[in-house]
ZATISE-520831 format. One record per residue: residue number from 1; residue in three letters; chain; x, z, y of N, C-alpha, C in turn. Coordinates in nm, 2 decimals. Example, Ala and Ser with C-alpha at 12.3 -4.5 7.8 and 13.67 -1.06 7.14 Angstrom:
<rec nr="1" rest="Ala" kette="A" n_px="1.32" n_pz="0.78" n_py="-0.57" ca_px="1.23" ca_pz="0.78" ca_py="-0.45" c_px="1.32" c_pz="0.78" c_py="-0.33"/>
<rec nr="2" rest="Ser" kette="A" n_px="1.28" n_pz="0.71" n_py="-0.22" ca_px="1.37" ca_pz="0.71" ca_py="-0.11" c_px="1.29" c_pz="0.79" c_py="0.00"/>
% end
This chain:
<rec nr="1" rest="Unk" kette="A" n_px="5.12" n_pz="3.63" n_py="1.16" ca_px="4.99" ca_pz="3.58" ca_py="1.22" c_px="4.97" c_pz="3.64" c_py="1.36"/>
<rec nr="2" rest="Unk" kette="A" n_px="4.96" n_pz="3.58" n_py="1.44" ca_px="4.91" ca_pz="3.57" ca_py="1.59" c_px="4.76" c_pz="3.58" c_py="1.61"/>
<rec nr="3" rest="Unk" kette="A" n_px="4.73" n_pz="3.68" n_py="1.65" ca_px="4.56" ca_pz="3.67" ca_py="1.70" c_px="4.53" c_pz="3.65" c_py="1.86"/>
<rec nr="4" rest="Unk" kette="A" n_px="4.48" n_pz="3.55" n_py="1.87" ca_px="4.50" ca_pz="3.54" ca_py="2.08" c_px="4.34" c_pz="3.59" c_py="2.08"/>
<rec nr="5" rest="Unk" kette="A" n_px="4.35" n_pz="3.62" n_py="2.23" ca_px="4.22" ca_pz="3.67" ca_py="2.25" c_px="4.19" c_pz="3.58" c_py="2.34"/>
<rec nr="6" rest="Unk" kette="A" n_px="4.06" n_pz="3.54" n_py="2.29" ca_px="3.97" ca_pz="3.44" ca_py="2.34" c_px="3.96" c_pz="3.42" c_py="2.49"/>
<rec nr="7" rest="Unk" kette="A" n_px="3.96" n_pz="3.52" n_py="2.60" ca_px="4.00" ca_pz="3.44" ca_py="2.70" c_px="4.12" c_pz="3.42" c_py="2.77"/>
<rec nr="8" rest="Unk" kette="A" n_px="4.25" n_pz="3.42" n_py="2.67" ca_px="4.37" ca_pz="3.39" ca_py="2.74" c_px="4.37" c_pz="3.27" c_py="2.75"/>
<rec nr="9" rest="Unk" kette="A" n_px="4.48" n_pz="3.25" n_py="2.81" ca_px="4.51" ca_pz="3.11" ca_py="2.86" c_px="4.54" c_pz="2.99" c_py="2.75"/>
<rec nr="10" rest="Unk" kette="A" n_px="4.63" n_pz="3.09" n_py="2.63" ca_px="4.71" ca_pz="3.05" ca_py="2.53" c_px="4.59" c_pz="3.02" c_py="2.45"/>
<rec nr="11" rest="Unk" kette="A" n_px="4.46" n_pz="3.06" n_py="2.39" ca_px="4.35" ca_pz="3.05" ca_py="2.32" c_px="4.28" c_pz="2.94" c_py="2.40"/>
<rec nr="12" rest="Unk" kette="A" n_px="4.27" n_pz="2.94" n_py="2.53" ca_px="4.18" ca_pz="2.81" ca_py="2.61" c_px="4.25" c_pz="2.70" c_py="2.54"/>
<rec nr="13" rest="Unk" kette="A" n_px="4.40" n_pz="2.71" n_py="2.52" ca_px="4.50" ca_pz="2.57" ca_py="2.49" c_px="4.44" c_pz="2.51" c_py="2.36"/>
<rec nr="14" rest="Unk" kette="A" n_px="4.45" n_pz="2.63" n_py="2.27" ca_px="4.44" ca_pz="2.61" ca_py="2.17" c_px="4.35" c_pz="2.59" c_py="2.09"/>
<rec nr="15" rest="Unk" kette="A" n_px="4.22" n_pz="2.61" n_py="2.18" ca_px="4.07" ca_pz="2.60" ca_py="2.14" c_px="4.11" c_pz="2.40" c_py="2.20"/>
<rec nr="16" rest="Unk" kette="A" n_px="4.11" n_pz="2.38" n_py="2.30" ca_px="4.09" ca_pz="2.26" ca_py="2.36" c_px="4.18" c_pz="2.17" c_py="2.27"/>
<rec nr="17" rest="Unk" kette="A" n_px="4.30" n_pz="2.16" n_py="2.19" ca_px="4.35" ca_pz="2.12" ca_py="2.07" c_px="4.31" c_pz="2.11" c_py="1.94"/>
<rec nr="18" rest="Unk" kette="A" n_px="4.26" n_pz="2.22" n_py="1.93" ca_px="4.15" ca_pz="2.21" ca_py="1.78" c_px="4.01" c_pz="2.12" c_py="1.81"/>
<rec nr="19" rest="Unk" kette="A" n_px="3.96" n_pz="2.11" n_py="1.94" ca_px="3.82" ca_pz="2.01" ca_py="1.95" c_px="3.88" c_pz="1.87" c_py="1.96"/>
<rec nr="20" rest="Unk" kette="A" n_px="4.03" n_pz="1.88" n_py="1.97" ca_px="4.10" ca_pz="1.75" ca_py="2.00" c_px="4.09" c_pz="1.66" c_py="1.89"/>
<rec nr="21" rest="Unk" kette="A" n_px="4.17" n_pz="1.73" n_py="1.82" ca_px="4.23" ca_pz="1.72" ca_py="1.66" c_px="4.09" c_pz="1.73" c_py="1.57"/>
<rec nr="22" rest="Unk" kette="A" n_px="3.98" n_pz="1.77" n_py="1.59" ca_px="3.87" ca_pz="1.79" ca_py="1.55" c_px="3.79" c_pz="1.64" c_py="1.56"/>
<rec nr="23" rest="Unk" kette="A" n_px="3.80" n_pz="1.56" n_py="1.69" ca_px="3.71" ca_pz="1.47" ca_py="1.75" c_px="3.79" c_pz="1.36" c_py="1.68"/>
<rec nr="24" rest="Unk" kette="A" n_px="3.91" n_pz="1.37" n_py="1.66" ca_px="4.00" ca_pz="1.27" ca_py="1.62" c_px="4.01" c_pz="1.26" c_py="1.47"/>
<rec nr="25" rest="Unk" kette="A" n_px="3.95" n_pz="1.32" n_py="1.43" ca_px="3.93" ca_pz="1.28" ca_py="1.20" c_px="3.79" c_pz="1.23" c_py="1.20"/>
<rec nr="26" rest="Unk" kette="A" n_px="3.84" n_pz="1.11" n_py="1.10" ca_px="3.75" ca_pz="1.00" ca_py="1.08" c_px="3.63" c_pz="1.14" c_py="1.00"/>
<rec nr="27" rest="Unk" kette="A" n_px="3.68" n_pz="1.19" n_py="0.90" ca_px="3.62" ca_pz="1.28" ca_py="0.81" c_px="3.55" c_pz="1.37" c_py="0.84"/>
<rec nr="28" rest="Unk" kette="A" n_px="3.58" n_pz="1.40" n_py="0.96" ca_px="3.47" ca_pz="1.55" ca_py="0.99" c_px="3.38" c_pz="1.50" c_py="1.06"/>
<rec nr="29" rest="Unk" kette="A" n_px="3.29" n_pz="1.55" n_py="1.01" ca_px="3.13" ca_pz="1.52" ca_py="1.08" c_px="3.07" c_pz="1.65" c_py="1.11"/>
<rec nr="30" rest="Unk" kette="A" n_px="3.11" n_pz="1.76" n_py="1.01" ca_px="2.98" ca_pz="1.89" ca_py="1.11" c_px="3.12" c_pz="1.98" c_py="1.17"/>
<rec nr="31" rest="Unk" kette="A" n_px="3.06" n_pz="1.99" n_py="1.32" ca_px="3.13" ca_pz="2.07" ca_py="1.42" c_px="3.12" c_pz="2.23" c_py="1.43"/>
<rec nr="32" rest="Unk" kette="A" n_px="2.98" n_pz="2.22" n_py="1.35" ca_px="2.91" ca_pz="2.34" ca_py="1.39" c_px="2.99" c_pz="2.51" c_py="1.38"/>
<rec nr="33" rest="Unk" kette="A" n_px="3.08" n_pz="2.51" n_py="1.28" ca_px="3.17" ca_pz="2.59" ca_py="1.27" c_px="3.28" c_pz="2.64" c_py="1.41"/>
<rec nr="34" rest="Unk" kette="A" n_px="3.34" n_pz="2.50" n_py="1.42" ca_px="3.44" ca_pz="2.50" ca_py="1.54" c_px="3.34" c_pz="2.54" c_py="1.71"/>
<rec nr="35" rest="Unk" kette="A" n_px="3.21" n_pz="2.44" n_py="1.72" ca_px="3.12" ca_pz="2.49" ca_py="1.80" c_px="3.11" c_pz="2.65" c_py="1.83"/>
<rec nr="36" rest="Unk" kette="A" n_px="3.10" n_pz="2.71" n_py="1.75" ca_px="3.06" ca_pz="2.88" ca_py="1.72" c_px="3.18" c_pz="2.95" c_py="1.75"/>
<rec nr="37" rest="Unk" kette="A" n_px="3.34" n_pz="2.89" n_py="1.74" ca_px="3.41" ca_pz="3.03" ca_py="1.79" c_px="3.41" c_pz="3.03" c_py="1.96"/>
<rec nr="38" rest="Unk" kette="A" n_px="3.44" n_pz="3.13" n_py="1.98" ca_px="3.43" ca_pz="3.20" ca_py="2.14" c_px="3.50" c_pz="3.12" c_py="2.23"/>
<rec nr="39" rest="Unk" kette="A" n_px="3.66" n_pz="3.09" n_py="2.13" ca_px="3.71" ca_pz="3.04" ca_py="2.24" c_px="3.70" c_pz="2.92" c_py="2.29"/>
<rec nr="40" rest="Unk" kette="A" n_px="3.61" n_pz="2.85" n_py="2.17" ca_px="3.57" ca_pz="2.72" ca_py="2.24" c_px="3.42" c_pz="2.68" c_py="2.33"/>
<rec nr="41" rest="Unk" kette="A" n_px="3.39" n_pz="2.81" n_py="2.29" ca_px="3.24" ca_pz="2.80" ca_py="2.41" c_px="3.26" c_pz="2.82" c_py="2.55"/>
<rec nr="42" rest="Unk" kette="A" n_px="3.45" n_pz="2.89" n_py="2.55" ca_px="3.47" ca_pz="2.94" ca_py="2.65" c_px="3.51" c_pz="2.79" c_py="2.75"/>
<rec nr="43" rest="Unk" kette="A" n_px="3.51" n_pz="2.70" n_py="2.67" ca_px="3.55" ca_pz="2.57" ca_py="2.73" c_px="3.39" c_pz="2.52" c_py="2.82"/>
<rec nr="44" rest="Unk" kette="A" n_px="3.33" n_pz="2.51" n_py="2.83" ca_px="3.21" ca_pz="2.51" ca_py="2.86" c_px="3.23" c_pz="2.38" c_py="2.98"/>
<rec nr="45" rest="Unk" kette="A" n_px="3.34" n_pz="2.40" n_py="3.07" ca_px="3.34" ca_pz="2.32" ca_py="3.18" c_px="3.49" c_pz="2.26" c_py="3.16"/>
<rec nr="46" rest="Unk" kette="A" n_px="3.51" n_pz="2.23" n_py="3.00" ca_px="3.58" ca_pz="2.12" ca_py="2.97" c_px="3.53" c_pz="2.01" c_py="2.94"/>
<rec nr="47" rest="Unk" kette="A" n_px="3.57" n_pz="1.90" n_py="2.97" ca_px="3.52" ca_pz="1.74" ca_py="2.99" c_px="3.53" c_pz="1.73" c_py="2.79"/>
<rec nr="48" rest="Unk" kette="A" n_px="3.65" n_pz="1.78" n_py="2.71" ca_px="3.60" ca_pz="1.79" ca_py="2.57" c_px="3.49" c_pz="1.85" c_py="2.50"/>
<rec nr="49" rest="Unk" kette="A" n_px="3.45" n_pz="2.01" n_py="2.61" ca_px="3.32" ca_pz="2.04" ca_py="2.52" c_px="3.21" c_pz="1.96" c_py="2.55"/>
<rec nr="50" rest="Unk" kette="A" n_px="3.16" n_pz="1.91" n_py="2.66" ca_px="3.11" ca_pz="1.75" ca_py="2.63" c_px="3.07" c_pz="1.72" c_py="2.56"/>
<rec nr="51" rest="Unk" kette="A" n_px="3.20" n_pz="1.65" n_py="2.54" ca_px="3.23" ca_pz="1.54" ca_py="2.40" c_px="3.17" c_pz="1.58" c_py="2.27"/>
<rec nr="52" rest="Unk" kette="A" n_px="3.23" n_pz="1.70" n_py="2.26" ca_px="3.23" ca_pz="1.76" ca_py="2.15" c_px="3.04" c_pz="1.77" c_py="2.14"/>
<rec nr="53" rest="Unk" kette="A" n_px="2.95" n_pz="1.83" n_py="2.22" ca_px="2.84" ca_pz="1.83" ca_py="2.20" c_px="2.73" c_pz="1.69" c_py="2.20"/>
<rec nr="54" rest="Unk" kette="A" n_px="2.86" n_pz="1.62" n_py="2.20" ca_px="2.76" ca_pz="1.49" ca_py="2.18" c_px="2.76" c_pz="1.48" c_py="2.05"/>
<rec nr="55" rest="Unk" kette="A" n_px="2.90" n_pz="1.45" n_py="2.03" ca_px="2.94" ca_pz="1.44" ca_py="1.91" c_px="2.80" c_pz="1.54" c_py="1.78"/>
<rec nr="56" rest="Unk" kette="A" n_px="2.79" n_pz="1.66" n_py="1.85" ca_px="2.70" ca_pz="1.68" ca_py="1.73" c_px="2.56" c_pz="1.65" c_py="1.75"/>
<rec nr="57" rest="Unk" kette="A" n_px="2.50" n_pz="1.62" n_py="1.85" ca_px="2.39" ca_pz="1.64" ca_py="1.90" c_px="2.29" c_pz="1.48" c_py="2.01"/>
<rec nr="58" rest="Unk" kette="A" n_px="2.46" n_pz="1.42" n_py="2.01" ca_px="2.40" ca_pz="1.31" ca_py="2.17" c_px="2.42" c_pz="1.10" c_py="2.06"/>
<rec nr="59" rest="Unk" kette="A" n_px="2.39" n_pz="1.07" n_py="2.10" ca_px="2.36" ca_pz="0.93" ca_py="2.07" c_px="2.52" c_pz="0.86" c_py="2.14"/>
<rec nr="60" rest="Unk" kette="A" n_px="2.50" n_pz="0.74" n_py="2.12" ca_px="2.60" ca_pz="0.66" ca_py="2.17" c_px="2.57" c_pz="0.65" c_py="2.28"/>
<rec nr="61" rest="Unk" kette="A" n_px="2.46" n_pz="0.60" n_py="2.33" ca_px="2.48" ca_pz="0.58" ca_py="2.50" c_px="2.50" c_pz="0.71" c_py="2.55"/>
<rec nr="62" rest="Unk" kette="A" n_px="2.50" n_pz="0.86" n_py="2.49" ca_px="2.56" ca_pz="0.98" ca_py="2.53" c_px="2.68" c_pz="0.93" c_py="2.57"/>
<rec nr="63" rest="Unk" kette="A" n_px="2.74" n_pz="0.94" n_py="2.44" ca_px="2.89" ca_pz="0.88" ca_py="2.42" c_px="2.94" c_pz="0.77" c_py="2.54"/>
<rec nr="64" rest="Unk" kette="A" n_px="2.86" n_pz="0.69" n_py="2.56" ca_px="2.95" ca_pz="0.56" ca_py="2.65" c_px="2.93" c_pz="0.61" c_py="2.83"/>
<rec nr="65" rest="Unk" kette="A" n_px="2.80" n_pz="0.67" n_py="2.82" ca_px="2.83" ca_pz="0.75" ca_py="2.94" c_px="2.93" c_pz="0.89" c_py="2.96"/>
<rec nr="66" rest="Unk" kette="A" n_px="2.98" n_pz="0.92" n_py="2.87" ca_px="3.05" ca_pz="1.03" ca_py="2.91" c_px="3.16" c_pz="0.95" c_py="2.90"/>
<rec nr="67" rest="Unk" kette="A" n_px="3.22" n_pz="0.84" n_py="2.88" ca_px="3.33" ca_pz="0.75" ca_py="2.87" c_px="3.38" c_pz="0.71" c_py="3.01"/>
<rec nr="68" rest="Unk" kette="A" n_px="3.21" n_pz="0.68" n_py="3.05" ca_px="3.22" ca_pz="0.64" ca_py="3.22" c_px="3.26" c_pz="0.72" c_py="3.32"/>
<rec nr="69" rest="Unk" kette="A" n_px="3.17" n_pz="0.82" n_py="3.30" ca_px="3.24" ca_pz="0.97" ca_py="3.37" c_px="3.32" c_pz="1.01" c_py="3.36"/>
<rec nr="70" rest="Unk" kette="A" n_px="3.44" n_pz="0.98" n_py="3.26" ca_px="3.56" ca_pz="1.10" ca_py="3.20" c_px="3.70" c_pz="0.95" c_py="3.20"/>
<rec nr="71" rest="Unk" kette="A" n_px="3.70" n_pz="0.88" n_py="3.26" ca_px="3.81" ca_pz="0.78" ca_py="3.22" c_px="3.95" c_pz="0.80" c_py="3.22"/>
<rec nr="72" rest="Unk" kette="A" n_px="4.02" n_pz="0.77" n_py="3.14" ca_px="4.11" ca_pz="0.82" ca_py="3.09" c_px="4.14" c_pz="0.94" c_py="2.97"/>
<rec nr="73" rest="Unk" kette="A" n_px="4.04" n_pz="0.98" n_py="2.97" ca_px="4.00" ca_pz="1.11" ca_py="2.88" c_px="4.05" c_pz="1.11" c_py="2.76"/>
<rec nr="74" rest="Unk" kette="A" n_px="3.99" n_pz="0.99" n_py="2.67" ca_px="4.04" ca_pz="1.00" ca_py="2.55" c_px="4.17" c_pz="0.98" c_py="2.53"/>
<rec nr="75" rest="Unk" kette="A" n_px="4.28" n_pz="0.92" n_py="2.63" ca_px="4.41" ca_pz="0.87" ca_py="2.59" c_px="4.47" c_pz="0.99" c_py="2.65"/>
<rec nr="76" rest="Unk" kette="A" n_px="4.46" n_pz="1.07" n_py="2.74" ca_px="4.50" ca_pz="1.20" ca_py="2.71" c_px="4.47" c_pz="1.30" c_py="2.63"/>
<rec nr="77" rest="Unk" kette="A" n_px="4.40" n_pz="1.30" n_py="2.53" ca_px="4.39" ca_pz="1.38" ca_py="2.44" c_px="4.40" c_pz="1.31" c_py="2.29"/>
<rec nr="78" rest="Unk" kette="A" n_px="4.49" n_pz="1.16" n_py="2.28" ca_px="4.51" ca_pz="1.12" ca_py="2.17" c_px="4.65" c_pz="1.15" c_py="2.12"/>
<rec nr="79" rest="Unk" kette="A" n_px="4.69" n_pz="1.16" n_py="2.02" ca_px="4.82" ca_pz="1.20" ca_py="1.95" c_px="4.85" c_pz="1.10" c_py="1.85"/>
% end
């Protein structure tokens, strides 16, 4: 087991992958766990933590405006 420390480079990746893979299951609804580790707060001025805080907190016209602002967004971070 590998422990990265929250502001490496390799933890930014890997935080921004997990909100990925997080935003993308039909099944998960509460964030609030993933919200709470370090290295994903440390995303703060990622166009996913955004997302991600709509997702727990913002409406659809949240959503469709951060769509407008961020284009392309989602198809780079689909798998």
């Amino acid at each position: 087991m590998k422990i990265l420390q929250p502001s490496s480079q390799e933890a930014q990746s890997a935080a921004v992958e997990a909100v990925a893979s997080a935003l993308r299951l039909p099944t998960i609804l509460d964030f609030d766990l993933l919200y709470n580790l370090e290295a994903v707060l440390r995303l703060k001025n990622h166009e996913l933590f955004d997302l991600l805080q709509i997702f727990m907190n913002g409406s659809l016209s949240d959503y469709k405006a951060w769509e407008v602002n961020h284009p392309g967004a989602l198809e780079k971070y689909r798998k």
